[in-house]
C-alpha positions in Angstrom: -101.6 -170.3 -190.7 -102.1 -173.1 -188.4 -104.2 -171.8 -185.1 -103.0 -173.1 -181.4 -105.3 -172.6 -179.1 -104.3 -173.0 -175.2 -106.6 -173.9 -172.5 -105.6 -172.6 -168.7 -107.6 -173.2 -165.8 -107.4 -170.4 -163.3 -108.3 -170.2 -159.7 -107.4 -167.2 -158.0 -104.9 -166.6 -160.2 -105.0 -163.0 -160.3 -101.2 -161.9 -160.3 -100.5 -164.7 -163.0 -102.7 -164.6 -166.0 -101.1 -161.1 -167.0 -98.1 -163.1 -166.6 -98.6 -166.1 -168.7 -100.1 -164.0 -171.3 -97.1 -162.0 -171.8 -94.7 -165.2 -172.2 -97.1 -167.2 -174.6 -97.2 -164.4 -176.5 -93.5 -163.8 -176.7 -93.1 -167.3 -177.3 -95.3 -167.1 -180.4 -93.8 -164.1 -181.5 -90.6 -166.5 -182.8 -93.3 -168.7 -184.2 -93.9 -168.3 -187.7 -96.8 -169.9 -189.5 -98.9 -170.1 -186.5 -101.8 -167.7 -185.0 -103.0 -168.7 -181.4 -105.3 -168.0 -179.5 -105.7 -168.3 -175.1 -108.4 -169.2 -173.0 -108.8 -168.7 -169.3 -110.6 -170.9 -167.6 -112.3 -168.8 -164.5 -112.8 -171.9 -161.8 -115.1 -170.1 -159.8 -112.4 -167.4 -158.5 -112.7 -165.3 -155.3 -110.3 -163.5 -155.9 -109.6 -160.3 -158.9 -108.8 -163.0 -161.5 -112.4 -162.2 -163.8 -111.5 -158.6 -163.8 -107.8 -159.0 -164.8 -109.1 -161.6 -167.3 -111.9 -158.9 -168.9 -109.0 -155.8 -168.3 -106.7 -158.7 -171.1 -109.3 -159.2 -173.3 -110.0 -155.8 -174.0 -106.9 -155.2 -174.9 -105.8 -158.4 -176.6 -107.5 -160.3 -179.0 -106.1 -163.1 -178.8 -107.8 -163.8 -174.8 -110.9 -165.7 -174.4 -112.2 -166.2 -171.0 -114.9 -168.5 -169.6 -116.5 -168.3 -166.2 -117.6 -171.0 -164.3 -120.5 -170.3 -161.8 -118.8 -171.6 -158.9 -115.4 -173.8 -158.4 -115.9 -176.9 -160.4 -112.2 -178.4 -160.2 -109.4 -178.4 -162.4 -110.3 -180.9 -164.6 -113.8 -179.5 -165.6 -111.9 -176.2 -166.2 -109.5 -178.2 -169.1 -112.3 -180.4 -170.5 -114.2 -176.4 -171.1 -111.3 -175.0 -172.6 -111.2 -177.8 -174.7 -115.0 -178.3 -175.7 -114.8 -174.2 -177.0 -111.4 -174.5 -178.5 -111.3 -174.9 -182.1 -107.4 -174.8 -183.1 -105.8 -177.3 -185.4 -104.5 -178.2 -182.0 -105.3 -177.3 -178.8 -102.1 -176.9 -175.5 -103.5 -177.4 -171.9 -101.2 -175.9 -168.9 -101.7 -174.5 -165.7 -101.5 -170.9 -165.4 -98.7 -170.3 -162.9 -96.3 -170.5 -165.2 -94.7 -173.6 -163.5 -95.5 -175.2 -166.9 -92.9 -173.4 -168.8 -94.5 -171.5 -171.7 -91.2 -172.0 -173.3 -91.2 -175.9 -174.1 -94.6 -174.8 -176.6 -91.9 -174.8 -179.6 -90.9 -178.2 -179.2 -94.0 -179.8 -178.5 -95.6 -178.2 -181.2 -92.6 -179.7 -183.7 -93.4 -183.6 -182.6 -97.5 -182.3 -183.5 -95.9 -181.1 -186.4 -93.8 -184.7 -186.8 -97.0 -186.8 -186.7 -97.8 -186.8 -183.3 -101.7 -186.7 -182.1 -100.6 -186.0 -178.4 -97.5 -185.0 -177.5 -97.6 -185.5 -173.1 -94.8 -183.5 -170.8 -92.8 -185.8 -168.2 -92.4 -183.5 -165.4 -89.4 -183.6 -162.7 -89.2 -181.2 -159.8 -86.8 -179.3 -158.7 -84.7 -179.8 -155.5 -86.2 -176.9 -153.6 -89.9 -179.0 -154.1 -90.3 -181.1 -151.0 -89.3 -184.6 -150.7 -92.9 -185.9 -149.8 -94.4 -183.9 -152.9 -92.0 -185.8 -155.0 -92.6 -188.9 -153.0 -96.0 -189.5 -153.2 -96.5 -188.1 -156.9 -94.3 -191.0 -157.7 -95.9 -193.9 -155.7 -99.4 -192.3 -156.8 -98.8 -193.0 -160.6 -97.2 -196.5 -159.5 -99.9 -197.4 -157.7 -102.6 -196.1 -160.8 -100.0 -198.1 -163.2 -101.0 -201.0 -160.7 -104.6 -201.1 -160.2 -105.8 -199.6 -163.4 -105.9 -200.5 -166.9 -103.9 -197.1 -168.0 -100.0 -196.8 -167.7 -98.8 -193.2 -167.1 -95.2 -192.6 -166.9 -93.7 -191.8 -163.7 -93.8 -187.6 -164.2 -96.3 -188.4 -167.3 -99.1 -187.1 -165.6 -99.0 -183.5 -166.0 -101.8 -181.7 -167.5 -99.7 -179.9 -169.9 -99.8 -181.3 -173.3 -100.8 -180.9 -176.7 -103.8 -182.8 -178.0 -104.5 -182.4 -182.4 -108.1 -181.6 -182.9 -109.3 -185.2 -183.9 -108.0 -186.1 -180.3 -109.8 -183.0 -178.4 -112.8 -184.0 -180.8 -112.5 -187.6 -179.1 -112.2 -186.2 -175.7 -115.6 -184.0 -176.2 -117.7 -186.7 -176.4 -117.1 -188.4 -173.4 -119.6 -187.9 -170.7 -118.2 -189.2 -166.9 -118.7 -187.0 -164.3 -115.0 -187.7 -162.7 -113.1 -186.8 -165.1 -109.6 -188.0 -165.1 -107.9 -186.1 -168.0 -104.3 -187.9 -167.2 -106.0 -191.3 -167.9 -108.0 -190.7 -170.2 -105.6 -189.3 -172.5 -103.3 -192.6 -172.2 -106.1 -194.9 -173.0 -107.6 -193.2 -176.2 -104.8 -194.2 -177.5 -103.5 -192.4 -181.0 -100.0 -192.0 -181.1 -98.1 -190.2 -178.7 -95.1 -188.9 -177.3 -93.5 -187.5 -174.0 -90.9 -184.5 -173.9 -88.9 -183.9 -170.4 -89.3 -180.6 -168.2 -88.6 -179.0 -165.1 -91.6 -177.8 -163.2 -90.7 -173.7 -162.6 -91.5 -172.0 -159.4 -95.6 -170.8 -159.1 -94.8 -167.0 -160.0 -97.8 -165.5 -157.5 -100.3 -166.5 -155.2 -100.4 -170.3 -153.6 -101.3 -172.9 -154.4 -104.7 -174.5 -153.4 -104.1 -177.7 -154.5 -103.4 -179.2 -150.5 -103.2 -183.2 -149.6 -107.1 -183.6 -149.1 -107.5 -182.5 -152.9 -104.1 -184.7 -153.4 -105.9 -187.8 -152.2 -109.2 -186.8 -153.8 -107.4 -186.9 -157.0 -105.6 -190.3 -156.5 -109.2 -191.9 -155.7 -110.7 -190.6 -159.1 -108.2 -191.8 -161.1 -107.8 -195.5 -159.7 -111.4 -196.1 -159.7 -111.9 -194.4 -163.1 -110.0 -196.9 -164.9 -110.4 -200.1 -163.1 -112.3 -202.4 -160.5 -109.8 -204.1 -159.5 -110.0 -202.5 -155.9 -113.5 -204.4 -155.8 -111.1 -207.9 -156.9 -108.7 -206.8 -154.3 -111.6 -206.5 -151.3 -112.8 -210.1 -151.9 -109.5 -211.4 -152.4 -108.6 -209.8 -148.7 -112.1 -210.9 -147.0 -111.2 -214.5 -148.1 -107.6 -214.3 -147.4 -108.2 -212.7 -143.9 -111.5 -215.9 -143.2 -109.0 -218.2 -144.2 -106.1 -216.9 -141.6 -108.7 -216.7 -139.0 -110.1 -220.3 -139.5 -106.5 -222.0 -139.0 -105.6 -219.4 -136.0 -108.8 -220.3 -134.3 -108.1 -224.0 -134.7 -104.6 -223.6 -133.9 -105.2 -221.9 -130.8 -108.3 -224.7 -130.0 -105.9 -227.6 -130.1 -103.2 -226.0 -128.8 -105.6 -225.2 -125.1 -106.5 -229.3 -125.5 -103.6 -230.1 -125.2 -102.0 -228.0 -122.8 -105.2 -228.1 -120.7 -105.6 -224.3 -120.4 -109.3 -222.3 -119.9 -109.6 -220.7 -123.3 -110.7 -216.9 -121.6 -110.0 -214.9 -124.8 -111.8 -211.8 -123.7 -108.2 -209.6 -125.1 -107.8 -211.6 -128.1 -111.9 -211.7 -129.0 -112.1 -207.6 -128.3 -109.1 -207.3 -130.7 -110.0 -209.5 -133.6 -113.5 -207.7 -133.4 -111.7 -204.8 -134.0 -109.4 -206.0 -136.5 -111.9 -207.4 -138.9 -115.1 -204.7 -138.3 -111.9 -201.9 -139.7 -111.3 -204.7 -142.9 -115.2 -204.8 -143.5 -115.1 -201.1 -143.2 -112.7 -200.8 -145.6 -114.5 -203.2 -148.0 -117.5 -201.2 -147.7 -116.0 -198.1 -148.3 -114.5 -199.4 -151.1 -117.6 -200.2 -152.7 -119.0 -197.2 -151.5 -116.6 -195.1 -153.7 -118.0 -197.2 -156.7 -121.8 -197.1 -155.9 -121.0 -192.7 -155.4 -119.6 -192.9 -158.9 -122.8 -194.4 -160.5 -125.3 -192.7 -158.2 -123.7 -189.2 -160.0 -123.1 -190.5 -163.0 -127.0 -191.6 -163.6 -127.8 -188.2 -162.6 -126.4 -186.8 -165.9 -125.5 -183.6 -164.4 -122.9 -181.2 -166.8 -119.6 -180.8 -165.3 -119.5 -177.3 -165.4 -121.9 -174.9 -165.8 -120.5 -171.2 -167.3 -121.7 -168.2 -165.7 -120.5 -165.7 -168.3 -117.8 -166.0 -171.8 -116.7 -163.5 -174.3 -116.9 -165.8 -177.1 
């Protein structure tokens, strides 16, 4: 018997996790040859979640449960899951059932073809907004772009299976924003990516808004690369060098037309034009010095308030 475990972060997830139990465990009730095993990530819940979680363990076995001390993020919650799971492999997906529980099967034959990590590529369906869509494709573009990593377009769903040399990897890394989707691509081993449709959220809503959208997008360009910081430079020079031959244009051009060069409008707006590209620039940078002044720190990602394991 080859054990599965599967790692699902939960926040406020109190009308799912009864849910997703109950279909995993159909699931692997087809499954022959295979034992499992579920952990629940509690990210610092406010809602019933820990008591529906402790009411399922009880009763089954098979659920684990962690609890974080406070909200930590998503990606701490995985990168738990994963540093307590010891199956042969170990499955990370959300826990409202919009990663379909059903698609376990398949991804668990490529494991069993040769596969180390077997990644989903997620479409949505028609009823998910247009600007959801939207963005989620210009974000991984744009990460594709800047960063060393190359996700797919839809490749950056959290649900995949990792084998247990590639969750043994992931455990030793130490950075404090962790960027599962990236990380994943660049550790390389040899992979695969299976299609799905991302299913309706079951119960509850999601708290996953555009701040923590754009949060996200941050982490995971500067994560993986520094070309940002190439990018700054490359506009500070770019933007000295267009002001230098406007200046002088507009210098010759009064000489020779004899006009008073007054330029109180078009000082006041190339103050303002340039102070918002050094602001940029320093923020930039700011990101970058952020990163290091937690990183030095050492601080844990998580730290776990209570488990039953």
């Amino acid at each position: 018997m080859k054990k599965i475990s599967i790692v699902i972060p939960a926040h406020n997830e109190e009308g799912n996790v009864a849910l997703v139990h109950e279909k995993i465990k159909e699931v692997f009730s087809g499954l022959e040859h295979y034992d499992f095993e579920i952990i629940f990530v509690n990210d610092g819940s406010r809602d019933n979640t820990q008591q529906k979680l402790e009411e399922l363990s009880q009763k089954y076995e098979e659920v684990k449960f962690i609890e974080f001390s406070r909200n930590f993020g998503h990606q701490p919650a995985v990168k738990a899951g994963m540093d307590y799971a010891d199956g042969n492999a170990v499955i990370s997906m959300d826990g409202d059932l919009q990663h379909p529980p059903e698609l376990i099967p398949e991804m668990l034959k490529k494991w069993e073809e040769g596969y180390d990590i077997v990644f989903t590529v997620r479409t949505y369906p028609k009823q998910i907004s247009y600007f959801k869509r939207k963005t989620s494709d210009v974000f991984y573009k744009l990460l594709s772009s800047l960063s060393d990593v190359n996700l797919t377009k839809g490749g950056g769903s959290d649900f995949r299976l990792m084998d247990a040399n590639a969750v043994e990897a992931m455990r030793s890394f130490k950075e404090d924003d962790l960027f599962l989707r990236g990380l994943t691509s660049w550790m390389g081993y040899k992979q695969i990516g299976i299609d799905f449709t991302a299913g309706e959220r079951m119960a509850g809503e999601s708290s996953y808004n555009l701040k923590k959208m754009l949060k996200f997008a941050f982490t995971g360009i500067t994560a993986f690369s520094v070309k940002p910081l190439y990018l700054a430079a490359y506009l500070g020079f770019l933007f000295s060098l267009f002001s230098v031959i406007g200046y002088v244009a507009y210098v010759i051009h009064s000489f020779v037309v004899h006009t008073e060069i007054s330029g109180w409008a078009s000082l006041i707006m190339t103050i303002v034009f340039f102070g918002g590209i050094q602001l940029i620039i320093l923020g930039i940078i700011g990101i970058y010095l952020g990163k290091i002044f937690k990183q030095v720190k050492e601080r844990p990602n998580y730290i776990i308030k209570n488990k039953n394991f």
